[in-house]
C-alpha positions as CSV (number, residue, x, y, z in Angstrom):
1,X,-11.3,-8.3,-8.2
2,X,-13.4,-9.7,-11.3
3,X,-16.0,-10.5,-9.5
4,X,-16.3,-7.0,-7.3
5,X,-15.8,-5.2,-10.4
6,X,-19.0,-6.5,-12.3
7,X,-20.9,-6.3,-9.2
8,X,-20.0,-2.5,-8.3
9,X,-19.3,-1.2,-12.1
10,X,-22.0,-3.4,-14.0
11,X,-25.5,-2.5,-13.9
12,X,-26.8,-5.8,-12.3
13,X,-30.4,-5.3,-14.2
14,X,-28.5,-5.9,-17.4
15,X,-26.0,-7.9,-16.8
16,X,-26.4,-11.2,-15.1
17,X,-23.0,-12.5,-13.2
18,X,-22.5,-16.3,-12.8
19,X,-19.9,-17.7,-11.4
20,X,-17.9,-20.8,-11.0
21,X,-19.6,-22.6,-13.7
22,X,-18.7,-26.3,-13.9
23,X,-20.1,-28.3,-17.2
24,X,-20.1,-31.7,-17.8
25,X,-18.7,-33.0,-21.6
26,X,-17.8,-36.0,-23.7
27,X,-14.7,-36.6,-22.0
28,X,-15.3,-35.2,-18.7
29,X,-15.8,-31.4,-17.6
30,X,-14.9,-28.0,-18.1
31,X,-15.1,-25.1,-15.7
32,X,-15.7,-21.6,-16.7
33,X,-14.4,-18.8,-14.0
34,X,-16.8,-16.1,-14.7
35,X,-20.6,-16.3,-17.1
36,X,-22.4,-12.7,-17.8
37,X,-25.3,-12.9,-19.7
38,X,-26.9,-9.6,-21.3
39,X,-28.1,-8.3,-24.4
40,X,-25.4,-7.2,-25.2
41,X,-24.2,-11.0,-25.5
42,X,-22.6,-13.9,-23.4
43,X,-19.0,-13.2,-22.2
44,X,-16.8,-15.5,-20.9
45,X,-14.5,-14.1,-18.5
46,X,-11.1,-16.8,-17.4
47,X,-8.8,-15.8,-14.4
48,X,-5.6,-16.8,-14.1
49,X,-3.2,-16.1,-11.7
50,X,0.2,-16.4,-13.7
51,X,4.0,-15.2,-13.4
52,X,6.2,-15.1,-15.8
53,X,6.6,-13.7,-19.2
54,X,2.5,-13.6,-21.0
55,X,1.2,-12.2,-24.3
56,X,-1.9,-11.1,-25.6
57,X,-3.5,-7.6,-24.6
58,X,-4.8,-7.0,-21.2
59,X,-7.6,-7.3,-19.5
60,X,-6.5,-6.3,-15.8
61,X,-8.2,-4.6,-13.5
62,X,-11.2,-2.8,-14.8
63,X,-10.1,-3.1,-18.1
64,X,-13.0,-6.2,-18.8
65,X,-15.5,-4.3,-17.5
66,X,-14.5,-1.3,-20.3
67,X,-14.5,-4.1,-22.9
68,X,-17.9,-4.9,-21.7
69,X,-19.2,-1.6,-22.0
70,X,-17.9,-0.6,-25.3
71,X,-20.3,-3.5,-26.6
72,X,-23.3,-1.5,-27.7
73,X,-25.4,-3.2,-30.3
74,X,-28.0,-5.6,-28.9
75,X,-28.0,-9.5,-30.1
76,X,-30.0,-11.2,-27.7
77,X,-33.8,-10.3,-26.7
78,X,-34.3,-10.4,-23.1
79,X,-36.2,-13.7,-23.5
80,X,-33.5,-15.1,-24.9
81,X,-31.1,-13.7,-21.8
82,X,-33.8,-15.6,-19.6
83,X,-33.3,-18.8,-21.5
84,X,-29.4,-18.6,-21.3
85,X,-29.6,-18.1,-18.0
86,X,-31.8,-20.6,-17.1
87,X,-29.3,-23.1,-19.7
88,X,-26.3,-22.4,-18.1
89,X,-28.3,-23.2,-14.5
90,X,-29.7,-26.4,-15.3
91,X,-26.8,-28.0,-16.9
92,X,-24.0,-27.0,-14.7
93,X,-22.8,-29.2,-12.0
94,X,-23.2,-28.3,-8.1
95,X,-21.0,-26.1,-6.8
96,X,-19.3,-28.2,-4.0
97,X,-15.7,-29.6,-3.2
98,X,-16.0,-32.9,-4.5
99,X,-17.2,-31.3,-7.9
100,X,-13.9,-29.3,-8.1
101,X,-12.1,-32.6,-7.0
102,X,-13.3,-34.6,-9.9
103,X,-12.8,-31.7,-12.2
104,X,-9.1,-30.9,-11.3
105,X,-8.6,-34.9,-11.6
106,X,-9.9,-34.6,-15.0
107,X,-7.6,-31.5,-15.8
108,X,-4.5,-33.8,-14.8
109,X,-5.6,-36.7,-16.9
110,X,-5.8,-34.5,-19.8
111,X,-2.3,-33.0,-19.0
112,X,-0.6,-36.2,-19.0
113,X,-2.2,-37.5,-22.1
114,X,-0.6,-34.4,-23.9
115,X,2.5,-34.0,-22.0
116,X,3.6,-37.8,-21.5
117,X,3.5,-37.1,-18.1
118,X,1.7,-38.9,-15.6
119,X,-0.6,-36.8,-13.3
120,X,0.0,-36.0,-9.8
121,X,-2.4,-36.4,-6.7
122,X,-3.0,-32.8,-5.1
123,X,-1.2,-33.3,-1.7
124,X,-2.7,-29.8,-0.8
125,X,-5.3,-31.8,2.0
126,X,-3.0,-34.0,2.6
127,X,-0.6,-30.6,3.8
128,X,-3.5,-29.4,5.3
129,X,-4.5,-32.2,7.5
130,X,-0.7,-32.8,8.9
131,X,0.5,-29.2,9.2
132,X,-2.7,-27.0,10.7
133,X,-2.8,-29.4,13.9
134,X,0.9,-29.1,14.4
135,X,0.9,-25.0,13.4
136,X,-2.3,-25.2,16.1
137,X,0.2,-26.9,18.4
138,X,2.9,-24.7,18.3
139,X,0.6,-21.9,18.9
140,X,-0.7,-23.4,21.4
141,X,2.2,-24.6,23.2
142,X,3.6,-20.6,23.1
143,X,0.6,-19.5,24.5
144,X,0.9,-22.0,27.5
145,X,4.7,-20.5,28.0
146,X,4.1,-17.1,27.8
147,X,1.0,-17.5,30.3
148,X,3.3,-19.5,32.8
149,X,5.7,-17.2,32.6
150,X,3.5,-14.7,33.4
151,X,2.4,-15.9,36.2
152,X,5.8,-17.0,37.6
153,X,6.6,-13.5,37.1
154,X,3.9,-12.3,38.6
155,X,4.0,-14.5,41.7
156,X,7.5,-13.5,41.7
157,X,6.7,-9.9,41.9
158,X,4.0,-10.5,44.8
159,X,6.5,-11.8,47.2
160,X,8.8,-9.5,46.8
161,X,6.4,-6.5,47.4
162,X,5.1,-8.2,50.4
163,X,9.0,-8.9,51.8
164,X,9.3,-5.4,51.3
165,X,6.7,-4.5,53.2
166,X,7.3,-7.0,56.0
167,X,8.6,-5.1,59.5
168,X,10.8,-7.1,61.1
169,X,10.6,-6.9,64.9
170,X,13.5,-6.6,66.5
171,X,15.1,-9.1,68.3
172,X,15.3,-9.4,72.1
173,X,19.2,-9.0,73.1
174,X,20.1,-11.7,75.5
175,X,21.8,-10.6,78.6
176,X,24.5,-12.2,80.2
177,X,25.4,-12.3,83.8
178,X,28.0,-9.6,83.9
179,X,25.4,-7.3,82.3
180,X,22.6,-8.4,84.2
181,X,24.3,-7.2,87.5
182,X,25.9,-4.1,85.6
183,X,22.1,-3.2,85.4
184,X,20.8,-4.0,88.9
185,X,23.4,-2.3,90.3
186,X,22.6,1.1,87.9
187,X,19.0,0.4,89.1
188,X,19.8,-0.4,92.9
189,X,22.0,3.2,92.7
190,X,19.0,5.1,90.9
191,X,16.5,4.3,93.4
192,X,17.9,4.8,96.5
193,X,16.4,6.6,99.0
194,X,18.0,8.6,101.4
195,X,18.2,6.0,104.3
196,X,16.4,7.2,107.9
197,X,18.3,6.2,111.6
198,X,15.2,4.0,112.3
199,X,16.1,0.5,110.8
200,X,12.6,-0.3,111.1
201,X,11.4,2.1,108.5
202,X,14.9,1.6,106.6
203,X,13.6,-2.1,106.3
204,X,10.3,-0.5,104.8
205,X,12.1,1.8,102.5
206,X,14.6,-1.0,101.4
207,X,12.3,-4.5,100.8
208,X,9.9,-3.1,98.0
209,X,13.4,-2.1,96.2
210,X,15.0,-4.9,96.5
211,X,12.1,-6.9,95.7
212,X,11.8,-5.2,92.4
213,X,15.4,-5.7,91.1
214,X,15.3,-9.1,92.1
215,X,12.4,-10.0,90.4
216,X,13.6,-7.8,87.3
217,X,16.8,-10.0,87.7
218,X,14.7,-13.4,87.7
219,X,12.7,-12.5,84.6
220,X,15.7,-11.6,82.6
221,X,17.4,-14.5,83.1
222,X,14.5,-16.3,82.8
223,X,14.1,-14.8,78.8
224,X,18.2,-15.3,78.7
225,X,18.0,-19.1,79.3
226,X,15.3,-19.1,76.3
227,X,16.8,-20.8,73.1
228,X,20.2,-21.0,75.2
229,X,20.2,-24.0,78.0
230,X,23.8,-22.7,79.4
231,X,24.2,-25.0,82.5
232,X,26.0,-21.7,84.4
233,X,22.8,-19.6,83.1
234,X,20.6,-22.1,84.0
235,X,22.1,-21.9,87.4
236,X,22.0,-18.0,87.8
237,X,18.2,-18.0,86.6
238,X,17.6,-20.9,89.7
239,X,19.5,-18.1,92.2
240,X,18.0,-15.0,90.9
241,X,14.6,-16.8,91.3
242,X,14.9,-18.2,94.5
243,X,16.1,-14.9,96.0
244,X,13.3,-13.6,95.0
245,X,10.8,-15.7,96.4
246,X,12.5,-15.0,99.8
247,X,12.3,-11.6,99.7
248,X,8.4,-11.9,98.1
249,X,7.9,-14.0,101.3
250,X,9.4,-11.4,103.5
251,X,7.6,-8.0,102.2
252,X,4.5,-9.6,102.9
């Protein structure tokens, strides 16, 4: 917020915004948040974020950049802006992790030679390096289960739409031997012919029927005995078969 504030609310031509300034001392370093140069003067801007009961007057928000404005009368020449800028650039440290390292261990030291206390190592990394790879786990490991699951479902899902669109044939009913004669005798009655004195031409008349049931009777039983090796089936499919051979042989 400070730092969009001065860039959005601040004419940047007159005041120059520097941030993160670290700067070596006697005893160590010190570390400024916020640097703006002008000629209006050098203000030092510190952000804290704090809870808790605090006293002073504020400076939240846009407040700071109000305080900066209401500073009218000019105490630095622009030269002399250049040359403070140009201080504060050439004797800061480089912005980097390990100068932030070395200045937070600094900040301990001092607070345990106040407080009595002795300081504490930041296990912030140390949290960092243990629990990102096992949060990236876990994530990971739910996004594996979700996607199997998906595709188990969606497998699941397949088949049944293809089972339901499967036809079924139906299946051949197997006919036994009461049936099977039932039948030829149905068919032996349907096809009758009206039978003439000559029993030369009845022969004629007769043999092509007779021929026809019997070989209707052999290739039923012949499907019958299929998947069923019934020794009295088998036996009736050998008859019915036979008989028809003999009257093939005859007809022709």
């Amino acid at each position: 917020m400070v730092n969009l504030s001065a860039r959005h609310f601040l004419d940047k031509s007159r005041y120059h915004l520097i941030k993160n300034v670290t700067l070596p001392t006697e005893d160590g370093t010190t570390q400024i948040d916020h640097i703006l140069i002008s000629e209006f003067g050098v203000f030092v801007v510190e952000t804290k974020n704090m809870k808790g009961w605090t006293f002073g007057s504020a400076t939240q928000g846009l407040g700071y950049v109000r305080y900066l404005k209401s500073k009218r009368d000019f105490v630095l020449s622009p030269k002399q802006v250049a040359e403070a800028r140009e201080k504060v650039a050439s004797g800061r440290l480089k912005a980097s992790l390990a100068t932030d390292q070395a200045h937070a261990r600094h900040v301990r030291r001092l607070v345990a030679e106040r407080y009595g206390t002795l300081p504490r190592h930041s296990s912030k990394w140390l949290l960092k390096i243990v629990i990102y790879p096992i949060m990236l786990l876990g994530v990971a490991a739910i996004m594996m289960n979700a996607v199997s699951d998906f595709v188990t479902e969606s497998v699941a899902i397949g088949m049944r739409h293809m089972s339901g669109q499967r036809i079924e044939r139906p299946q051949q009913p197997v006919l036994r031997q009461p049936e099977i004669q039932t039948q030829l005798k149905a068919a032996s009655e349907n096809a009758g012919t009206k039978m003439k004195s000559d029993k030369g031409i009845q022969r004629f008349y007769q043999s092509p029927s007779e021929l026809f049931l019997a070989r209707q009777e052999c290739n039923s039983l012949i499907a019958a005995v299929i998947g069923n090796q019934d020794a009295r089936l088998l036996r009736d499919r050998d008859k019915a078969c036979a008989r028809y051979q003999v009257l093939k042989e005859e007809v022709h």
